[in-house]
N, C-alpha and C positions, 0 to 999 in steps of 0.2 A: 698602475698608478706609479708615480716618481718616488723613489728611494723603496720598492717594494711593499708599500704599505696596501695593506685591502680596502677595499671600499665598504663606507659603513652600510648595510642594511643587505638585503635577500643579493643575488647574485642576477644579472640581466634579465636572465629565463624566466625567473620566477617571480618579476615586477610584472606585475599588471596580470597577470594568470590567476585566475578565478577571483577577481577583481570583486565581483556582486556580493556585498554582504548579504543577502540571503541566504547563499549559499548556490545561487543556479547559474549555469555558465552566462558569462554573456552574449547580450540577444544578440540576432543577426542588424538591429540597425547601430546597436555599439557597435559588433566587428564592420559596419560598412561603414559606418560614419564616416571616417577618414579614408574613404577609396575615393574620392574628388580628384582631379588632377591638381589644386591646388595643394592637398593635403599632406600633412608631413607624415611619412613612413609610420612612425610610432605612436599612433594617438592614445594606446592603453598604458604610454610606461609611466606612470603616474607614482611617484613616491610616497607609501605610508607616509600620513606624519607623522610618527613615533619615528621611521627612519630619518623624516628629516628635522626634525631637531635634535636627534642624535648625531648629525654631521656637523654640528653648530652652524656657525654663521657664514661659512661658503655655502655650505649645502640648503640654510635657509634662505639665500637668494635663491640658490639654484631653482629649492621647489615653489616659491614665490614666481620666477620664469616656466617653470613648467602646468601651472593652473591658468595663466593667459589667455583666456577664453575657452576652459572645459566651464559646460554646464554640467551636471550631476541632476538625473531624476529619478526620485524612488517614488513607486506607487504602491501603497500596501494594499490598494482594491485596484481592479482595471479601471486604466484610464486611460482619455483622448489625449495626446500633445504634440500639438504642430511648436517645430522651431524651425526659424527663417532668419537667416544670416544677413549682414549688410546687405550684398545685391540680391538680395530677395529670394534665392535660392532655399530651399529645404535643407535643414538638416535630418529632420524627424519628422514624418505627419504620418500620426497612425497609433495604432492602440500600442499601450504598456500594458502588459498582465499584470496583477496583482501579486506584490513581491519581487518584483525585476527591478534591477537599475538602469538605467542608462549613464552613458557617457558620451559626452556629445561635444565636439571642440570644430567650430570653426570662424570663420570674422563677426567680431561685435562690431555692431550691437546687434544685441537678438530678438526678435519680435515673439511674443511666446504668445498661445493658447491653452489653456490646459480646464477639459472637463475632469467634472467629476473632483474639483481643483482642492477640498476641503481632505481628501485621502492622499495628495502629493506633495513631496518635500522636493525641493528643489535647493542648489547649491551654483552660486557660480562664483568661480575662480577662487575657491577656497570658502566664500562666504556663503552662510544661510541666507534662504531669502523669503519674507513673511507672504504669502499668496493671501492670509485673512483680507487685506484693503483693499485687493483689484477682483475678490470673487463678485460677481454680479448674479442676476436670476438666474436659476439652473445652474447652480454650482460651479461656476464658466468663469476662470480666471484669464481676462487679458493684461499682458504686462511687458514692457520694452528694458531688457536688460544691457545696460553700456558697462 
């Protein structure tokens, strides 16, 4: 950094490494998520937010730029969740185990499914997002996230 100053928060390596607040590594559709050819290199380095607003306000755009279409899905029971990007591509279709997060970043808007939808929290680009109004029969949330 200019004039020798550190960077505030953990050190490159250790941004986005054991990422899953549950505590389990993350799955293989996190670590593939971003192996698209569109994809950019680093789709896990995501900054605490306690790092970033500890950088003030350069670093609160920064992480503001770097949430730009991450989904975030925790499931505390197994559950179904198809994500489908702009050209209709997959991000995710397939089970979450109970306890796992996802991280899932690529072009909005997203077309989501998620069974089971009343045990899943869902997060994009920084915000929570309520599943209670799109769950339908059979606890089957359909919802388009832009």
């Amino acid at each position: 950094m200019p004039g020798g100053a550190s960077p505030a928060g953990p050190p490159p390596a250790a941004v986005g490494s054991g990422f899953s607040s549950a505590g389990t590594a993350p799955s293989k559709a996190a670590a593939s998520a971003g192996a698209g050819k569109d994809a950019p290199a680093a789709t896990l380095a995501t900054v605490a937010p306690a790092a970033a607003n500890a950088a003030g306000p350069a670093g609160t755009a920064a992480a503001a730029a770097d949430v730009k279409g991450v989904l975030h899905v925790k499931a505390a029971e197994d559950s179904w969740v198809e994500v489908r990007q702009a050209d209709g591509s997959a991000l995710h279709n397939g089970l979450v185990k109970g306890g796992a997060t996802l991280e899932l970043k690529g072009n909005p808007p997203y077309r989501v499914v998620v069974g089971n939808a009343s045990n899943v929290a869902l997060s994009f680009e920084g915000k929570t997002q309520d599943l209670t109004p799109h769950i339908r029969a059979n606890n089957i949330a359909r919802l388009q996230l832009r």
